[in-house]
C-alpha positions in Angstrom: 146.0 140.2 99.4 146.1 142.4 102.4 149.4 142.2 104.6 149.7 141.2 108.0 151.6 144.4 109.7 151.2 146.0 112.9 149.6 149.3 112.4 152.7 151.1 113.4 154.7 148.9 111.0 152.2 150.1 108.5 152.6 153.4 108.9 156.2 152.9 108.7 155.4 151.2 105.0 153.3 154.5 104.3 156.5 156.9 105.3 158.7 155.0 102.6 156.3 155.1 100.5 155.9 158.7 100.8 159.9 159.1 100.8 159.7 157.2 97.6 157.3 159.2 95.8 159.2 162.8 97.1 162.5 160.6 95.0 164.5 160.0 98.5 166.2 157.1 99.8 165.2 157.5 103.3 167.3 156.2 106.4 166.2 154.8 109.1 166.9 158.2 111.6 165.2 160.1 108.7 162.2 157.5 108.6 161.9 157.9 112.1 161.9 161.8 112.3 159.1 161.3 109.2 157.3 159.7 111.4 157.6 161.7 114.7 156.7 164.8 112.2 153.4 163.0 111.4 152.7 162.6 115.1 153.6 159.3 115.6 156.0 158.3 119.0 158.6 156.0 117.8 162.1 155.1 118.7 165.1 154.8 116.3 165.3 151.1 117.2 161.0 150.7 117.2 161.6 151.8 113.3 164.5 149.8 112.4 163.0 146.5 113.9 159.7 147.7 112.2 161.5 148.1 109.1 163.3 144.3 109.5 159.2 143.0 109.5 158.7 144.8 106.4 160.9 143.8 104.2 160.9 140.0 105.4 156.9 140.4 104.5 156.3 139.3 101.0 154.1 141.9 98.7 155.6 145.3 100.4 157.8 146.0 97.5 160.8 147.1 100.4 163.7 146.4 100.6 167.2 147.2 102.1 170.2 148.5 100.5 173.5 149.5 102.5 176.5 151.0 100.6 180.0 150.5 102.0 180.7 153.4 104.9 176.9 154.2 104.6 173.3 154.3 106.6 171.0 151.3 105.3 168.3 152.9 102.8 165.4 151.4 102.1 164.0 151.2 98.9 160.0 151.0 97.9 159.6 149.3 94.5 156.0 149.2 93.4 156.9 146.6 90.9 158.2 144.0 94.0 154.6 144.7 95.8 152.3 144.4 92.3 153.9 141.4 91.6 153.6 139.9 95.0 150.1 141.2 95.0 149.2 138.7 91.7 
């Protein structure tokens, strides 16, 4: 099943992905910084929208988790996007 993402908004996916397997719970200002490191031109705001797509698309194994007083993190589960993926 291939998903249906912009390719910015996969690239995104490939940043938390890449946060996930360095064991970090990436931000949305830290995702964006990932991905202006990795040459990519992208807003704070470009990111977070892109990150809303993701995690409303079924099979990306993403998903949001904000603690009280915090940033939202978001969370790449390989389990979520295997399962989806069956």
């Amino acid at each position: 099943m291939s998903l249906k993402l912009s390719e910015r908004q996969q690239q995104v996916l490939q940043c938390v992905k890449d946060a996930k397997a360095e064991k970090r719970r990436p931000n949305t200002a830290s995702l964006t910084v990932r991905m202006k490191r990795k040459g990519h031109a992208i807003t704070e705001k470009q990111c977070a929208y892109d990150l809303g797509v993701i995690i409303r698309t079924k099979g990306t194994g993403v998903m949001s988790f904000k603690p009280t007083g915090m940033r939202t993190m978001w969370i790449y589960n390989e389990n979520n996007a295997q399962e989806a993926n069956q």
